[in-house]
Phi, psi and omega in degrees: 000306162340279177307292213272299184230073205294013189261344197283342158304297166304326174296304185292329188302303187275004150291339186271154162256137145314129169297162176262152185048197213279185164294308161303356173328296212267024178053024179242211206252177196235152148232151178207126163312106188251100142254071177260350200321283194302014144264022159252355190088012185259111177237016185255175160208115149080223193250035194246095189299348187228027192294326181253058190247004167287059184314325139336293225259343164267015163238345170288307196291331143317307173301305212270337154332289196303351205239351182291135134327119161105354175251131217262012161180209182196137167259141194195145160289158221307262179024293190269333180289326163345279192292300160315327156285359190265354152277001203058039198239010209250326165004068179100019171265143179267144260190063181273154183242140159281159203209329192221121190222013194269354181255078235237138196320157188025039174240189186281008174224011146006278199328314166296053190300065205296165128290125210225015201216211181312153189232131174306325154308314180290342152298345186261336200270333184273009162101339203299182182226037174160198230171146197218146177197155192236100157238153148215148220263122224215081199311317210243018155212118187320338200286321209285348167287314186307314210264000159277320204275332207259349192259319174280346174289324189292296195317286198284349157275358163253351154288342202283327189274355199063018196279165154258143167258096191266113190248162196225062200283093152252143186272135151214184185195167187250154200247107158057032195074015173237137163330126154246154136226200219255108181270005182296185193291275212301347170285294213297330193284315136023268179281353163312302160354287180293314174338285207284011174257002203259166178098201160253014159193160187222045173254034182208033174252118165241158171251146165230113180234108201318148141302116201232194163276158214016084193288322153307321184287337178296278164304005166273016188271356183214137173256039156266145170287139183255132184232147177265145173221159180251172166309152160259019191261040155068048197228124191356121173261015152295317140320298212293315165295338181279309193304293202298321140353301186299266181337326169302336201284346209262162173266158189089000164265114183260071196072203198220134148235135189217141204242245196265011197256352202233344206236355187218044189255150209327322195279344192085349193266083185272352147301273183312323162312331218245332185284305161334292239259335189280313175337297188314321202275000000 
């Protein structure tokens, strides 16, 4: 279909149904599935570097995510979000395009999250239903200003649509030339901090933030809605339910977003992973 009829993408954008109103409308709490991971080049779980790099067999396991009760969308780059309409997978789903992908893993500009994926017109001309952005404020690399500025522009052209704006806000520095980053409280609040300021307005701004330690003292730093995520580094997903567990408990967290800690777990069983993580909610 791709080769023969590439108009059939727009076709399906304007053809799929949408849930009504904002994301938080039904006043319960969301899980939403995040694969935007391989355009950044990050494609490993646990100590396997190419586990999603099966573009088959990582949309099979999306479809069968996207098909569990309770799970209420997935974020993805133009590429997968594509590909899931052209299945028909994306139908009451909620639909974020990822948008800054350029600073792609272990190289020396990380830090430089260009935006290199969706542009808030295009989230509104394909029907989706928000945005996603990444920086992390980095003291000792100049590139993490360009990438505030390319993040508050991203805000405010998708409040200017009434879109949401899901930001992901981390402090890091580097370990022996690789990006780290820094989860202590007083870091993460930081970047809660920078977050919850950027655009010309933060009434359409939600934030997404790992589970760190004292995760309440963090988040009492902004009264934006929050969605929580654990690690994708292939690690006990029993921890990963207890973190999320916690986090539910605090106010201002509306839900979990979860990637390859969910779509790829040790047993192989993404029905069940994924039903444990909709359980919590």
């Amino acid at each position: 279909m791709r080769a023969t009829r590439p108009g059939a993408i727009a076709e399906a954008a304007a053809e799929r149904r949408r849930r009504e109103g904002p994301p938080g409308a039904a006043g319960r709490r969301l899980m939403i599935i995040a694969a935007d991971h391989p355009a950044r080049g990050a494609l490993g779980v646990g100590g396997d570097l190419t586990a999603t790099a099966d573009r088959c067999e990582f949309l099979d396991r999306l479809r069968t995510a996207l098909d569990r009760p309770g799970v209420d969308g997935v974020i993805g780059t133009p590429d997968i979000l594509e590909d899931l309409l052209l299945l028909g997978a994306l139908d009451g789903r909620l639909a974020i395009g990822s948008m800054n992908r350029g600073g792609l893993a272990g190289t020396a500009f990380e830090i430089d999250d260009r935006f290199t994926a969706y542009d808030a017109a295009a989230i509104a001309a394909s029907r989706l239903d928000g945005g996603r952005l990444l920086f992390r404020v980095d003291d000792s690399d100049p590139a993490t200003a360009r990438t505030l500025e390319a993040c508050a522009a991203a805000v405010s052209a998708l409040a200017r649509r009434r879109l949401p704006a899901l930001v992901e806000p981390l402090v890091a520095h580097r370990v022996d030339g690789r990006v780290r980053n820094l989860v202590t409280p007083e870091a993460m609040i930081r970047a809660v901090s920078v977050a919850a300021g950027l655009g010309v307005t933060s009434a359409y701004t939600w934030l997404k933030v790992p589970v760190v330690p004292e995760l309440a003292r963090v988040l009492a730093a902004t009264t934006l809605p929050t969605l929580v995520s654990v690690g994708d580094d292939g690690g006990d997903p029993h921890e990963a339910l207890d973190g999320w567990r916690r986090a539910l408990r605090i106010p201002g967290v509306r839900g979990l977003v979860a990637g390859r800690a969910l779509l790829y777990p040790p047993d192989g069983d993404v029905e069940a992973a994924v039903d444990a993580a909709a359980a919590l909610l």
